[in-house]
C-alpha positions as a printed Julia matrix, in Angstrom:
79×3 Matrix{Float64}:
 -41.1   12.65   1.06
 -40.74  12.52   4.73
 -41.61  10.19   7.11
 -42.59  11.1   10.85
 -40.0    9.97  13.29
 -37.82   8.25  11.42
 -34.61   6.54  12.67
 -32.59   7.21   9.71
 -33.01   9.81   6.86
 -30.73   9.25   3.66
 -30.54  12.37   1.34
 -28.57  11.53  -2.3
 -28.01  14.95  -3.51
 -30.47  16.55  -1.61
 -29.08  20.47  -3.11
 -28.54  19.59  -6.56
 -29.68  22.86  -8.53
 -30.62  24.94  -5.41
 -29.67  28.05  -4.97
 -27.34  29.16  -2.22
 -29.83  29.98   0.25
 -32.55  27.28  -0.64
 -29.41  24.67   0.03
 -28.22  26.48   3.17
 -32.34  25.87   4.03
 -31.75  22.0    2.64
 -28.77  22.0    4.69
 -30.29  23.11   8.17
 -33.42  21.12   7.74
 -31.65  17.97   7.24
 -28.66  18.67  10.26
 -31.75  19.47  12.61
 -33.32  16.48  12.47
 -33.26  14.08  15.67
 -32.53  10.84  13.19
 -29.61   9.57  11.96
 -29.04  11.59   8.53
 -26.95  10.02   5.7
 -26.15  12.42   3.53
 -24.67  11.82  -0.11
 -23.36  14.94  -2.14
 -20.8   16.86  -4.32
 -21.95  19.93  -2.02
 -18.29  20.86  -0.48
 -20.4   23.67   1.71
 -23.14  20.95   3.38
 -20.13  18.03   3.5
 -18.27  20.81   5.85
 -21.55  21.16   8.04
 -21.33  17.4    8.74
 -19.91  15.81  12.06
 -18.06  12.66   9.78
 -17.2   12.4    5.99
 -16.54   9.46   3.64
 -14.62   9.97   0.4
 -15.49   7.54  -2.55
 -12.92   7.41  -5.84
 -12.86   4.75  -7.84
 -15.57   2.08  -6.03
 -13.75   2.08  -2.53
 -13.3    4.5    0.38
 -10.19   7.0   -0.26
 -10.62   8.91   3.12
 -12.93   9.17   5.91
 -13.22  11.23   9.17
 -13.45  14.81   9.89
 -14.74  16.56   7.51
 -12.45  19.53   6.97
  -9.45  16.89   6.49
 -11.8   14.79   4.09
 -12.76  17.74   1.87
  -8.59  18.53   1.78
  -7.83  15.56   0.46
 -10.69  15.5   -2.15
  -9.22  18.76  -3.45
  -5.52  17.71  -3.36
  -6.3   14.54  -4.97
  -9.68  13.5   -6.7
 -10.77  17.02  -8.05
């Protein structure tokens, strides 16, 4: 569902089961838009993409900021 001109999109796992190139489509769609986009996912690829990252474990925030540094510490210490 989509709504026209929205302020604020939220996406919760918006590339589950996708294929590569149907999520890279998911991906670009949702980064395009002119809202605010919340996006909530295990996709490593799309969380890259993003301009800020959060990093849940455990029911509280383990890391948050860029990306690239977010995803890091995901791998060194929640995966």
């Amino acid at each position: 569902m989509l709504a026209t001109t929205p302020s604020l999109i939220v996406a919760d796992e918006p590339t589950t089961l996708l294929d590569l190139r149907n999520a890279r489509r998911i991906g670009d769609l949702l980064l395009a838009q002119d809202a605010q986009v919340i996006i909530v996912t295990h996709d490593l690829d799309l969380a890259a993409r993003c301009d800020h990252a959060v990093l849940f474990d455990d029911g509280g925030v383990a890391a948050s900021g860029e990306p690239g540094a977010v995803i890091d510490d995901y791998r060194r210490n929640c995966a």
